[in-house]
C-alpha positions in Angstrom: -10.8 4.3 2.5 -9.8 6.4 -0.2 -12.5 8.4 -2.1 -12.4 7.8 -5.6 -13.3 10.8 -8.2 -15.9 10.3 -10.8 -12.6 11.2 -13.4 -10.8 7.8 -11.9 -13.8 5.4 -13.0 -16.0 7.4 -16.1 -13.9 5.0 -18.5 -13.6 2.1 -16.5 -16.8 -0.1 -18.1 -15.7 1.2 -21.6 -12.5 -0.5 -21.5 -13.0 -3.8 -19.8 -12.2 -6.1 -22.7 -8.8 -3.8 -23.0 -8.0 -4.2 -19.4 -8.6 -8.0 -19.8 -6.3 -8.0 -22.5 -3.7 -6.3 -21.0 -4.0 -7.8 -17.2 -3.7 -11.3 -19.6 -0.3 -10.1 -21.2 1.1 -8.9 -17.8 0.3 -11.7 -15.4 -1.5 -14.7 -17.8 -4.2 -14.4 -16.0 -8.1 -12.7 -16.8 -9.8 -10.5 -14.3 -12.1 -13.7 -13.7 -9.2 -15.9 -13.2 -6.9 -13.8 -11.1 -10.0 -13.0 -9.0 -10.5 -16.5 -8.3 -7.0 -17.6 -7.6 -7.1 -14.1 -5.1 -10.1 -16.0 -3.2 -8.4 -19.4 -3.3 -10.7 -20.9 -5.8 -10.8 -21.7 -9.5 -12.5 -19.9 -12.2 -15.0 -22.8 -12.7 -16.0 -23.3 -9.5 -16.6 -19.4 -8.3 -17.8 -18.7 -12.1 -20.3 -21.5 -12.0 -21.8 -20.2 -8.2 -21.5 -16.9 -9.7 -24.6 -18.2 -12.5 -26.8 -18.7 -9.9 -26.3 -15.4 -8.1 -27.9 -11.7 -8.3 -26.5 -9.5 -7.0 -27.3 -6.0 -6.4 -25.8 -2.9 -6.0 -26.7 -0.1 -3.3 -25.8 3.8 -3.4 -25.5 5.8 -0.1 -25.6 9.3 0.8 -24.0 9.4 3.7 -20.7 11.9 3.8 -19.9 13.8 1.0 -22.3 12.0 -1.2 -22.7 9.4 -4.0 -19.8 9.1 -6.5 -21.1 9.9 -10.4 -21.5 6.8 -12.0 -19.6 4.7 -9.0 -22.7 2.6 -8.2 -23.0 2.0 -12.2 -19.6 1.1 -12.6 -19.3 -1.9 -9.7 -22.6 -3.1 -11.4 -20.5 -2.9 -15.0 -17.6 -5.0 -13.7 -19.6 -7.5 -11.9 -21.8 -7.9 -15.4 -18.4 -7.9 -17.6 -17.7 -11.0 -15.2 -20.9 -12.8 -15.8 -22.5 -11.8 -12.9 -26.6 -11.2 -12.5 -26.5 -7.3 -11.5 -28.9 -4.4 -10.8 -28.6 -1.3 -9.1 -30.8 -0.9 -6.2 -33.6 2.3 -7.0 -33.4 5.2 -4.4 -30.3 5.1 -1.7 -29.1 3.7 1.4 -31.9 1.9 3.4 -34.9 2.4 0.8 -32.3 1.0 -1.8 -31.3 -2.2 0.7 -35.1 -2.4 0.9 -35.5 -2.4 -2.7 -32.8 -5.1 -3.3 -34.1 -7.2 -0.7 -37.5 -7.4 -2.9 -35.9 -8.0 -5.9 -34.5 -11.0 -4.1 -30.5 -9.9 -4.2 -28.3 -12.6 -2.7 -25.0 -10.3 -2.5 -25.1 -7.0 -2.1 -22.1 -4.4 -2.9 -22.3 -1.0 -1.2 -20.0 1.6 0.1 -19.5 4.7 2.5 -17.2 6.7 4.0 -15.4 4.3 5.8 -15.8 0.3 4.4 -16.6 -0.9 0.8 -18.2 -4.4 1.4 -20.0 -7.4 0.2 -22.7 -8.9 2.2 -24.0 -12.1 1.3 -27.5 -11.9 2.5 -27.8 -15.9 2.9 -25.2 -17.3 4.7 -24.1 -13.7 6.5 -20.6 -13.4 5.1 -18.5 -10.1 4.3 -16.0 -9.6 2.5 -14.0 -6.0 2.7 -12.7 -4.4 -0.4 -9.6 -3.2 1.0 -8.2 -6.7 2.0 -9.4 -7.9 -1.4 -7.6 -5.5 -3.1 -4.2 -5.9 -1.7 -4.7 -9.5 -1.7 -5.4 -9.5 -5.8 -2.3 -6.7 -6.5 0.0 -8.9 -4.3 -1.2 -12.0 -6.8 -0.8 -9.7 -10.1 2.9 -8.7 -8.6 3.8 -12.4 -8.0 2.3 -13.6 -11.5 4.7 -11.4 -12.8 7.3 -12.1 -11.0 7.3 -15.6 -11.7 6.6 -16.5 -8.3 7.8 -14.6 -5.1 9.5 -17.2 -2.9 12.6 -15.8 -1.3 12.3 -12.4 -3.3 12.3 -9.2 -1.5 9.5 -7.0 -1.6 8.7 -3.4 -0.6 5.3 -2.5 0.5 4.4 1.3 0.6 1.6 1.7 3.0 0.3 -0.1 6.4 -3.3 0.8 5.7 -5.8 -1.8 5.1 -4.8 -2.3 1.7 -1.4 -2.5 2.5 -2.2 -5.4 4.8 -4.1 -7.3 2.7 -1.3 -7.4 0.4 1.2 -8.3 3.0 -0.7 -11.0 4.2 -0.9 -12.3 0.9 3.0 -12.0 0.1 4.0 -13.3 3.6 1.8 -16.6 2.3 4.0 -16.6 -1.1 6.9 -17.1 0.7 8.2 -13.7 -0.1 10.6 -11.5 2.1 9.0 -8.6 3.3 10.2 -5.0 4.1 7.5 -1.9 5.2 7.3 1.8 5.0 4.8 4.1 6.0 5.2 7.7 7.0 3.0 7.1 10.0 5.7 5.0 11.6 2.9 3.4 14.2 1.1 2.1 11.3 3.9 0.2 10.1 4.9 -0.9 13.6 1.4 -2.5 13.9 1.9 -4.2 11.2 5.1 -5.8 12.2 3.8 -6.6 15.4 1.3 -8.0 14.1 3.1 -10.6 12.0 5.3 -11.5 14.6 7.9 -10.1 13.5 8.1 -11.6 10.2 8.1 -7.6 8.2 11.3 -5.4 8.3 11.1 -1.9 8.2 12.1 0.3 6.1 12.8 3.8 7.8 13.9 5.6 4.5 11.0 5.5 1.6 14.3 7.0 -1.1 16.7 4.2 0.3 14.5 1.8 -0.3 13.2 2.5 -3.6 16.3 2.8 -5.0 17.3 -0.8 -4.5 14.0 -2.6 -4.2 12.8 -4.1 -7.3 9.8 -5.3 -6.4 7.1 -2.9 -5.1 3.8 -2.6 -3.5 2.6 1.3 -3.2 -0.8 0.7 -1.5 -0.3 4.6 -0.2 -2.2 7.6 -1.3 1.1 9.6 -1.9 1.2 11.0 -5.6 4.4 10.8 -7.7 6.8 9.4 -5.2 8.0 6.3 -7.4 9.7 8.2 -9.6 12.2 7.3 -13.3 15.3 7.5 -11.4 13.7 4.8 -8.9 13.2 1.8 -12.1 15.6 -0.1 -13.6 15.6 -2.8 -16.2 14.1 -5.8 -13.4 11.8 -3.4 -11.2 8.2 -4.2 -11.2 5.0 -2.5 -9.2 2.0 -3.0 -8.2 -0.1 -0.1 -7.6 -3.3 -0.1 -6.0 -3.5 3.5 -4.3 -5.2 6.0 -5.4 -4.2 8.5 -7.1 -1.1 6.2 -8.3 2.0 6.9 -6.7 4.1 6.3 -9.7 4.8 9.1 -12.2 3.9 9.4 -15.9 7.9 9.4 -16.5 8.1 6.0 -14.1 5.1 4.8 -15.7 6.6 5.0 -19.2 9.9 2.9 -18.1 7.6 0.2 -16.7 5.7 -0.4 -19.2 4.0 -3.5 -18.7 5.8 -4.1 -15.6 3.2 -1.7 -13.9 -0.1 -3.0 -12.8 -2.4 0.0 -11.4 -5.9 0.4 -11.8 -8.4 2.0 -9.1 -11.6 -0.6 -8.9 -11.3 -3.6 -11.5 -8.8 -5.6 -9.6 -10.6 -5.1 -6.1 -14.6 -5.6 -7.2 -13.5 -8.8 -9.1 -11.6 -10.0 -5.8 -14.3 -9.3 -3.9 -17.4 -11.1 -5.6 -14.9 -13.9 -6.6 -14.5 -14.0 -2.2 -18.1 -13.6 -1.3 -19.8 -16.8 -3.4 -16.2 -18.6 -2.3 -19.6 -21.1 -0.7 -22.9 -21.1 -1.9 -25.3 -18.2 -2.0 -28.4 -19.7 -1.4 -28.7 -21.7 2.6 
């Protein structure tokens, strides 16, 4: 999982009601109603559960420490959404202890390795990482007008990427891989049965794809001479793979942000049934 900086999230709360704005004029769709579509269920239905839900939110220690105002920032999207949200006291067990008492039904928590929500009730998890590439694979088609048929590029075979292929393999859409760990991308083809081509040469294939999924961690490699007049990305990895120059030509035509998308996703996923047995 990639370790976000404090840098990549201090403005993130701030600017909700911005980012709704602008996620609204790119795709038609709010946080709250591309969330729900990314779980497969309507706003009302995963907006009303989400009413009747606290959730809480749980630092941890472990590695290289707890992000600066991480913990605070989930808790700030998952309020900007409607949601019933506290972060746990203390960290790791003493804070699942705490939200335990203060009678969570979700909880959202991260290390190292996994960002997850449990639902305490009825035992289910959902993993950020699919989440994510599921709801930038959505964003991408909503702009598109739909993906059936089109050709798609994803950057990346990680669990992000995967998410997001899984997705556009569902939308009908015809996909092509890269990754520079060429087993990664293998796996992934292998795993679909087949139904992924690969792309051996990142440059080749950004210079005639027009639809793209960077879901790597590689920095500046979408670059202006790569975007035409029709070329539209999706950019979930961290730090954003597309370059201020790139940026500029998209415009609009470039959805990137590095938590909104994927918390939304995620508690839209988790109260998909019922939180309370």
């Amino acid at each position: 999982m990639t370790r976000l900086k404090t840098d990549d999230i201090v403005d993130i709360v701030p600017t909700l009601d911005l980012f709704d704005t602008r996620l609204r004029s790119q795709t038609g769709q709010s946080l709250k109603g591309l969330a729900g579509l990314a779980a497969g269920t309507g706003p009302d239905t995963w907006l009303a559960r989400l009413s009747e839900t606290t959730v809480g939110v749980i630092p941890f220690s472990c590695g290289q420490g707890i992000i600066t105002h991480f913990s605070q920032t989930v808790a700030g999207i998952i309020r900007h959404l409607g949601g019933s949200v506290f972060v746990a006291s203390a960290s790791d067990v003493t804070a699942i202890a705490d939200a335990c008492c203060r009678r969570a039904d979700i909880l959202f928590m991260a290390d190292e390795d996994r960002f997850v929500a449990l639902d305490l009730h009825w035992r289910h998890i959902v993993d950020n990482a699919e989440m994510t590439g599921r709801g930038f694979a959505l964003g991408l088609s909503l702009m598109a007008g739909g993906l059936t048929g089109k050709s798609v590029l994803v950057i990346g075979c990680g669990k992000v990427g995967t998410g997001a292929a899984d997705y556009l393999l569902e939308q009908g859409a015809r996909l092509a891989v890269y990754d520079v760990d060429r087993s990664a991308a293998d796996a992934l083809i292998r795993r679909t049965g087949g139904r992924i081509a690969l792309e051996p040469d990142l440059e080749a294939a950004l210079s005639c794809g027009d639809l793209i999924l960077d879901a790597s961690p590689g920095a500046g490699i979408i670059r202006a001479a790569h975007i035409n007049r029709k070329t539209m990305v999706a950019a979930p990895g961290m730090p954003c793979g597309v370059t201020a120059a790139a940026g500029e030509k998209l415009g609009r035509r470039l959805l990137h942000d590095p938590l909104r998308i994927g918390v939304a996703c995620m508690l839209a996923a988790v109260i998909r049934q019922p939180t309370k047995a």
